[in-house]
C-alpha atoms as a printed R data frame, in Angstrom:
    type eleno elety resid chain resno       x      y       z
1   ATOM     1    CA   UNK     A     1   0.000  0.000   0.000
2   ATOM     2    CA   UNK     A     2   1.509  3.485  -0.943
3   ATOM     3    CA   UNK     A     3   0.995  6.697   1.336
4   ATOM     4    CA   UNK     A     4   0.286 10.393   0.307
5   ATOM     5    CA   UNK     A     5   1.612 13.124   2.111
6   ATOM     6    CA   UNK     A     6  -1.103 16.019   1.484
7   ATOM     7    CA   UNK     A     7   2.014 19.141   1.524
8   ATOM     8    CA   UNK     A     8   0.166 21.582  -0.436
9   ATOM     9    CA   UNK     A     9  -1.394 23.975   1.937
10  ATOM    10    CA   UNK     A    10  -0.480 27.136   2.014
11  ATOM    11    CA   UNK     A    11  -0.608 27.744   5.868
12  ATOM    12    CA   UNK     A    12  -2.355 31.228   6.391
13  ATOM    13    CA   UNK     A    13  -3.115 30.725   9.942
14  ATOM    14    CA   UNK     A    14   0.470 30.096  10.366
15  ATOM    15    CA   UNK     A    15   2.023 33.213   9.077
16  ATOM    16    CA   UNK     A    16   4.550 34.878   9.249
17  ATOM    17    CA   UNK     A    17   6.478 31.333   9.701
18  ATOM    18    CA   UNK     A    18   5.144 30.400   6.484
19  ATOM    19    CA   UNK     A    19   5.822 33.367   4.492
20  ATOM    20    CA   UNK     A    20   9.122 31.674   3.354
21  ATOM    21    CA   UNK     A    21   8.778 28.309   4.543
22  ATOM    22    CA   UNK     A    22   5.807 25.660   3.480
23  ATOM    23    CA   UNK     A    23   3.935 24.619   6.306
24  ATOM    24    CA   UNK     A    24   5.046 20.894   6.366
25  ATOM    25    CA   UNK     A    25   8.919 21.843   6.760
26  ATOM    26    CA   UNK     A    26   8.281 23.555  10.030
27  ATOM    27    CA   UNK     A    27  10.656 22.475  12.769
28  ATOM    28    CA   UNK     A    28   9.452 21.273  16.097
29  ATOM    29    CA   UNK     A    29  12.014 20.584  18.129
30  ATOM    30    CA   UNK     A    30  14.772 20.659  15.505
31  ATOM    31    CA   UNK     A    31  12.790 18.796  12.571
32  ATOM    32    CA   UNK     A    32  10.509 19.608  10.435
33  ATOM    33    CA   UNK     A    33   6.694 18.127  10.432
34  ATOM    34    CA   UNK     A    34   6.859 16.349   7.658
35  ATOM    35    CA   UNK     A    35  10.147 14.272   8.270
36  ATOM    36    CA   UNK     A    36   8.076 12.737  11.413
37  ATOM    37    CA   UNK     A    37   6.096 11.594   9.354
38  ATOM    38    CA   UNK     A    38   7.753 10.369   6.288
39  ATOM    39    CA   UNK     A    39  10.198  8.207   9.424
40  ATOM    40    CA   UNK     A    40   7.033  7.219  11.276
41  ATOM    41    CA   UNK     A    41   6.056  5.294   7.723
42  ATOM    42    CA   UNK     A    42   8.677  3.990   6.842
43  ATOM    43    CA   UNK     A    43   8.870  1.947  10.368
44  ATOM    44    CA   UNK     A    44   5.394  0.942   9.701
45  ATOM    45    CA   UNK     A    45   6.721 -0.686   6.281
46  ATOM    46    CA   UNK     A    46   5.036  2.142   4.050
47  ATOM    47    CA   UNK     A    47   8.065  3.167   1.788
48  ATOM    48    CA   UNK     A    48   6.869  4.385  -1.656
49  ATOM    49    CA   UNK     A    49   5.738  7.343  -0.624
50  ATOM    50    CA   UNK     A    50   3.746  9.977  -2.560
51  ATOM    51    CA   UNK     A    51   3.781 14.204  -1.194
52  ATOM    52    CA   UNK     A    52   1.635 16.561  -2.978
53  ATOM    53    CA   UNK     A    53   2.922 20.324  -3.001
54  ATOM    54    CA   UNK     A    54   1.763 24.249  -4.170
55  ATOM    55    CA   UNK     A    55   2.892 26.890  -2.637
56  ATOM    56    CA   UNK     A    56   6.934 26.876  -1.971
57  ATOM    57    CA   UNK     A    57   6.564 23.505  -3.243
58  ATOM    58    CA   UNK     A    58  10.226 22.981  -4.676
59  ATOM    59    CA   UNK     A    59  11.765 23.774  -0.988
60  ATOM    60    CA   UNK     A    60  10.142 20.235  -0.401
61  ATOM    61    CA   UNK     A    61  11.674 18.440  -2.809
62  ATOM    62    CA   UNK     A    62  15.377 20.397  -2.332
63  ATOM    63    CA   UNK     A    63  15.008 19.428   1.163
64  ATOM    64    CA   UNK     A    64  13.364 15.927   1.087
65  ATOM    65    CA   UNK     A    65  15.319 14.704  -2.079
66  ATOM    66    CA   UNK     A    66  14.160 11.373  -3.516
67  ATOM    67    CA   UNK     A    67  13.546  9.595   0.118
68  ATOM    68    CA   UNK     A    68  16.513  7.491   0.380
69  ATOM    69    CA   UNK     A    69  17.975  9.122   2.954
70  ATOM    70    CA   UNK     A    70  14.592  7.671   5.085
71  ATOM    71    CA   UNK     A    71  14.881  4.404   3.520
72  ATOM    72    CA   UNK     A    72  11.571  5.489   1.156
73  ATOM    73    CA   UNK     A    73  10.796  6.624  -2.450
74  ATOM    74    CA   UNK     A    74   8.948  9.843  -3.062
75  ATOM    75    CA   UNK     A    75   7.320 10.791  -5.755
76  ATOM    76    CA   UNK     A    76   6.068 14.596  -6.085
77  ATOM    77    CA   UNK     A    77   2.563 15.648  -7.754
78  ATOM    78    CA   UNK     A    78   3.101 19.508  -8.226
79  ATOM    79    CA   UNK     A    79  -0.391 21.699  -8.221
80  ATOM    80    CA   UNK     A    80   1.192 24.741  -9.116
81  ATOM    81    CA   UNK     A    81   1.607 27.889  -7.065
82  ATOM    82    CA   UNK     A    82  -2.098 27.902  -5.687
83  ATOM    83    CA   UNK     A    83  -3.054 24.510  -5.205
84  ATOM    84    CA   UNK     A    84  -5.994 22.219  -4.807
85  ATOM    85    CA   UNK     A    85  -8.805 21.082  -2.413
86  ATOM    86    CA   UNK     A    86  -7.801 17.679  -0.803
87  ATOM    87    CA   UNK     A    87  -9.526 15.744  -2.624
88  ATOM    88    CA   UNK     A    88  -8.520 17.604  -5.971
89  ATOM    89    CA   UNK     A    89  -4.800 16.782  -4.886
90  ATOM    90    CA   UNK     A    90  -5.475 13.058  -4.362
91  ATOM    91    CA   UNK     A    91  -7.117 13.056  -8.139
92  ATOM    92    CA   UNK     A    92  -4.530 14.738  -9.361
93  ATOM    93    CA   UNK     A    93  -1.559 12.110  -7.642
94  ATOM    94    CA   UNK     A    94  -3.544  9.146  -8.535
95  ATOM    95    CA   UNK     A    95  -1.274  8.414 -11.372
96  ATOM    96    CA   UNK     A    96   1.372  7.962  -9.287
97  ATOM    97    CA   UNK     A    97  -0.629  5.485  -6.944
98  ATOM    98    CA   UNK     A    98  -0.617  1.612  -7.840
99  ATOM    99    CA   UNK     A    99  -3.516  1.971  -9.908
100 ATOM   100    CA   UNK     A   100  -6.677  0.401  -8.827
101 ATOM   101    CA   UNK     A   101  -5.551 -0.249  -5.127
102 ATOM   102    CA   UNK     A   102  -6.010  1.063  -1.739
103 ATOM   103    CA   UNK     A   103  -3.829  3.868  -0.294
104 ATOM   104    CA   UNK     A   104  -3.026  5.811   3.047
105 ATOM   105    CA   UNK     A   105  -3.222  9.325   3.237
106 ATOM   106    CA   UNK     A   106  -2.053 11.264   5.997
107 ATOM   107    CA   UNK     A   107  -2.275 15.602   6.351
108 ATOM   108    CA   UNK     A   108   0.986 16.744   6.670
109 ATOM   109    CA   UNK     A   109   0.241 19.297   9.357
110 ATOM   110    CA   UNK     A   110  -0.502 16.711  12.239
111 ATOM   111    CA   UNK     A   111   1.871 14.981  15.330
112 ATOM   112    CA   UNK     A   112   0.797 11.845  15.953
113 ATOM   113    CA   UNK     A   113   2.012  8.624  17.529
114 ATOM   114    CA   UNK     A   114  -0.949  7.001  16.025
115 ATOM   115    CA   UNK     A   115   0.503  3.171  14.752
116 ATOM   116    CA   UNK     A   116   0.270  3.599  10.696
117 ATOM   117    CA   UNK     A   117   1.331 -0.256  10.719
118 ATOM   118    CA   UNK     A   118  -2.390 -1.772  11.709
119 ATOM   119    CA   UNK     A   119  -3.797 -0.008   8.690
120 ATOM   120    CA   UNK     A   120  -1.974 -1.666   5.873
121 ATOM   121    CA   UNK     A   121  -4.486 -5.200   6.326
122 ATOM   122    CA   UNK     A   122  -7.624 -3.430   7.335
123 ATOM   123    CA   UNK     A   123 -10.566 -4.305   5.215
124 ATOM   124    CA   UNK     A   124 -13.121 -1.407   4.079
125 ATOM   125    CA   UNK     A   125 -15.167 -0.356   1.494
126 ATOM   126    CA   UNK     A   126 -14.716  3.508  -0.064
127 ATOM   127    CA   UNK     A   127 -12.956  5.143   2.325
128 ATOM   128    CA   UNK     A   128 -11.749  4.175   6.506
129 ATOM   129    CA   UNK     A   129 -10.952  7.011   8.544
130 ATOM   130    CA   UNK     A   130  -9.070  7.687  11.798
131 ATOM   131    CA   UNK     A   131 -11.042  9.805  14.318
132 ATOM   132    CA   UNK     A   132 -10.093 11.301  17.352
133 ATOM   133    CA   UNK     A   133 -12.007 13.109  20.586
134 ATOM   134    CA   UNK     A   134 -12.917 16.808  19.688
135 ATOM   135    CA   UNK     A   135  -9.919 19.001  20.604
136 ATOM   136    CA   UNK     A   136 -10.637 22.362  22.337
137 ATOM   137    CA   UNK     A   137 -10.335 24.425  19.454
138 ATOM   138    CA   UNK     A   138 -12.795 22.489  17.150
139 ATOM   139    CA   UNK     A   139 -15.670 20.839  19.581
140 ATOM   140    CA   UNK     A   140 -18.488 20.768  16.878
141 ATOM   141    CA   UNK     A   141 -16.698 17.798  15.345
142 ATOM   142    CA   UNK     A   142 -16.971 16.008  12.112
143 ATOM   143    CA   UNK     A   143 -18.509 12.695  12.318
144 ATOM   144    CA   UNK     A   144 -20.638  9.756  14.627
145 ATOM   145    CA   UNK     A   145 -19.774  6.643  14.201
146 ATOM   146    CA   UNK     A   146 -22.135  3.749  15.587
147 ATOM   147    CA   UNK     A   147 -21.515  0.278  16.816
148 ATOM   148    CA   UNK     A   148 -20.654 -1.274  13.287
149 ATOM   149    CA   UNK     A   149 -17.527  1.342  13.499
150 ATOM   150    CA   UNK     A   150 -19.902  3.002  10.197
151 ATOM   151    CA   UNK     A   151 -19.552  7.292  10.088
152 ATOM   152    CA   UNK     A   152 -21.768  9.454   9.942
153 ATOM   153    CA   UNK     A   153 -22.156 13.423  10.392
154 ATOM   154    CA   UNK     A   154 -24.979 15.379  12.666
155 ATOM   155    CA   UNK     A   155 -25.618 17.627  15.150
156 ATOM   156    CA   UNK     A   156 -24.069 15.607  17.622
157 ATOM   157    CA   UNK     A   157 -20.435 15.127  16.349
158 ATOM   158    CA   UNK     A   158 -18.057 13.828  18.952
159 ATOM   159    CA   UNK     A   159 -15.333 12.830  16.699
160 ATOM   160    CA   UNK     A   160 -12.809 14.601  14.450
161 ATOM   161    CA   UNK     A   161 -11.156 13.339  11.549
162 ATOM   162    CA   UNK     A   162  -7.666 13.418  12.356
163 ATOM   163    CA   UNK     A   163  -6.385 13.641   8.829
164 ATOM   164    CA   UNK     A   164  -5.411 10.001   8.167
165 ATOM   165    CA   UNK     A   165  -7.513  7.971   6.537
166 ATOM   166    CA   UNK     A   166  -7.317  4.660   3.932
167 ATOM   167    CA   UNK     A   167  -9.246  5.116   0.515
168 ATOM   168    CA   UNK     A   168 -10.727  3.003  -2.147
169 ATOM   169    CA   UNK     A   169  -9.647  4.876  -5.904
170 ATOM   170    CA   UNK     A   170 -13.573  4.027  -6.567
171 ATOM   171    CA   UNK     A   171 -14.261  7.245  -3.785
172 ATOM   172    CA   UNK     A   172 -12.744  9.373  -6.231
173 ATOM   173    CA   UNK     A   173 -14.340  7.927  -9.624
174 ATOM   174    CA   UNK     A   174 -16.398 10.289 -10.971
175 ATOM   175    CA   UNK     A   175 -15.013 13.524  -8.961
176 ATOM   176    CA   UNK     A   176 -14.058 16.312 -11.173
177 ATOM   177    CA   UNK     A   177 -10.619 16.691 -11.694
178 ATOM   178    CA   UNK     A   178  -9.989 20.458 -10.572
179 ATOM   179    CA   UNK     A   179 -10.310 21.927  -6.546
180 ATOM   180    CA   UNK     A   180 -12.642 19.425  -5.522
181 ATOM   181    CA   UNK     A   181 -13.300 19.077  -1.657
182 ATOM   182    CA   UNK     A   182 -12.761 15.647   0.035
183 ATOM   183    CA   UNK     A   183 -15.609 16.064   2.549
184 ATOM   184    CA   UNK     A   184 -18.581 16.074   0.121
185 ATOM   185    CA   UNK     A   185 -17.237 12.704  -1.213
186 ATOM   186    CA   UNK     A   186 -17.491 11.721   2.296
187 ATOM   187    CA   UNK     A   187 -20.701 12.741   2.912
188 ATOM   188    CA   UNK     A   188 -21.921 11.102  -0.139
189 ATOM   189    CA   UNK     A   189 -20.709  7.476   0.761
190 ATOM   190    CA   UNK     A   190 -21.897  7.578   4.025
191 ATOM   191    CA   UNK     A   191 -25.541  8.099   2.661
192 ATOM   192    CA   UNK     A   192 -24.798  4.488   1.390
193 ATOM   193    CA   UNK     A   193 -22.783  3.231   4.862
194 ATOM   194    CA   UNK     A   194 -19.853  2.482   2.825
195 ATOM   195    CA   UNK     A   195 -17.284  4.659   5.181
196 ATOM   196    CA   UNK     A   196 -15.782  3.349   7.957
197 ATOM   197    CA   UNK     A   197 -13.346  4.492  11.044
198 ATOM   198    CA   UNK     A   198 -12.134  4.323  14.581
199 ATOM   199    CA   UNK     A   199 -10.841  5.958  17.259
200 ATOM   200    CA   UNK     A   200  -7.487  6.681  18.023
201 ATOM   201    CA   UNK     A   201  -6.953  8.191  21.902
202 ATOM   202    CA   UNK     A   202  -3.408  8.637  21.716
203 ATOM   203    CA   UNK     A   203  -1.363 11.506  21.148
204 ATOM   204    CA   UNK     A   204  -2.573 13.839  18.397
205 ATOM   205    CA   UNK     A   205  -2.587 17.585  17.745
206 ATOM   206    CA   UNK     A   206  -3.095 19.583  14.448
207 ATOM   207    CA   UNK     A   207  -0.429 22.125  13.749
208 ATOM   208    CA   UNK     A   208  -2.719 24.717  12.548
209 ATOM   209    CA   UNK     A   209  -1.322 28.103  14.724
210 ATOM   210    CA   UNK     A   210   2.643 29.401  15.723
211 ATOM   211    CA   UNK     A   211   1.016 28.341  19.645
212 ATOM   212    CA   UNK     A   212   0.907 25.025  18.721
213 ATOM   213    CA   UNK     A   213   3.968 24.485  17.162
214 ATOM   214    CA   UNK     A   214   5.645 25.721  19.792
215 ATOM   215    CA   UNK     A   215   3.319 23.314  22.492
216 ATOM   216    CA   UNK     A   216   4.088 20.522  19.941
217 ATOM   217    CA   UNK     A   217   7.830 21.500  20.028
218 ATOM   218    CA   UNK     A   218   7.637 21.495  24.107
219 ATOM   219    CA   UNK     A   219   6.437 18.057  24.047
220 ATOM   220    CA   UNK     A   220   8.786 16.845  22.549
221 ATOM   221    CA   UNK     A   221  11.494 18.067  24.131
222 ATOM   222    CA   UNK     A   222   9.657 16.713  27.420
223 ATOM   223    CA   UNK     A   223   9.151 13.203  26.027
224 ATOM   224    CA   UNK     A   224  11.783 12.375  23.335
225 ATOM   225    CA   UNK     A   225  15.602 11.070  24.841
C-alpha cells in the first residue's frame, strides 16, 4: 500500500512562519513536520511514498530529495503555485498510486504517535478514517460513528477526523478533476454506509497556529531522549 503526504497547503493561519517556509517543513524541536512523518512510515513498512505540493513547493523536494535518505521513495505531484482542495490533490496524484488499489493518506500538518502499521491489512469499502475526541479548538466535530464502526455526520459530532484515513480509488471515480473538496465525497458514501473508522486516543494535535507548534515543540522536548 503506498501513502500520500497532502504538503500543499499554504498555511495562512500560520504566518509569518510560512511566508518563506511551506507549512510541512516547520521544525518542532529541531525537525521539520513532515520528516516525522515520512520516518514514522517507513517503520510501519510504508516506503513508496507519494507528497503533494503548491505553494513553496520545490523547498520540499530540495530538502526531502528522492527519500533514500529515510529508507523510502517519493514521488512529487506539483499543483502549481495555488493549489488544490484535498480531494482535488489526491485526483490529481492518482497516477502515481498503484492503480486500482487502496492507499493511506495522511495531512501533513498533524503529530501523531498514532501506529500507521495496523492499517496496511484493514478491510473497508470507499474510504476508513481515523477519528479522534474533539480538541478544544474544534468541539463541533466532524462525524458519529455507531456500533458497526460506520460514520456518519450530525448535530451531535463527537469525533474529528484526524487527517489520516485509507481510501478506495472508486471514492474518487467520478469527482471532477480540478479543486474538488474531500468532505462532500465523504458525505456522499456515508448516505450508502460504505465509510468506515475508529478511534485513536493517543497523542494527536493539528499544527494549525505558531502556539501550537511551539506546544508541539515542548512536548517533545519533554518526552523524546
Amino acid at each position: 500500500m503506498r501513502a500520500m503526504i497532502l504538503a500543499a497547503g499554504r498555511g495562512e493561519r500560520m504566518r509569518p512562519l510560512t511566508d518563506f517556509t511551506p507549512k510541512p517543513l516547520l521544525k518542532a524541536a529541531g525537525k521539520s513536520l513532515i520528516q516525522r512523518t515520512i520516518e514514522q512510515l517507513v517503520m510501519a513498512s510504508f516506503k513508496d511514498l507519494v507528497i503533494n505540493h503548491a505553494y513553496l513547493g520545490k523547498q520540499i523536494e530540495t530538502v526531502l530529495g528522492d527519500g533514500s535518505k529515510f529508507d523510502a521513495t517519493i514521488s512529487y505531484s506539483h499543483e502549481g503555485e495555488n493549489g488544490l482542495e484535498t480531494a482535488g490533490g489526491i485526483i490529481h496524484a492518482l497516477p502515481l498510486m498503484d492503480d486500482g488499489k487502496p492507499f493511506l493518506v495522511v495531512n501533513g500538518d498533524i503529530a501523531t504517535d498514532f501506529p500507521f502499521a495496523e492499517l496496511r491489512e484493514k478491510s473497508f469499502d470507499l474510504a476508513h478514517l481515523v477519528l479522534v475526541p474533539n480538541p478544544n479548538h474544534y468541539s463541533n466535530g466532524d462525524f458519529q460513528i455507531d456500533s458497526n464502526n460506520t460514520l456518519s455526520s450530525g448535530c451531535l459530532n463527537t469525533f474529528t477526523f484526524s487527517g489520516i484515513g485509507i481510501y478506495s480509488p472508486e471514492l474518487f471515480l467520478n469527482a471532477p478533476k480540478n479543486s474538488t473538496k474531500l468532505a462532500p465525497l465523504l458525505h456522499a458514501a456515508m448516505l450508502d454506509n460504505r465509510v468506515t473508522g475508529q478511534v485513536f486516543d493517543g497523542f494527536w494535535m493539528d499544527i494549525g497556529t505558531p502556539d501550537r507548534l511551539q506546544v508541539l515543540s515542548n512536548h517533545y522536548f519533554a518526552n523524546e531522549k
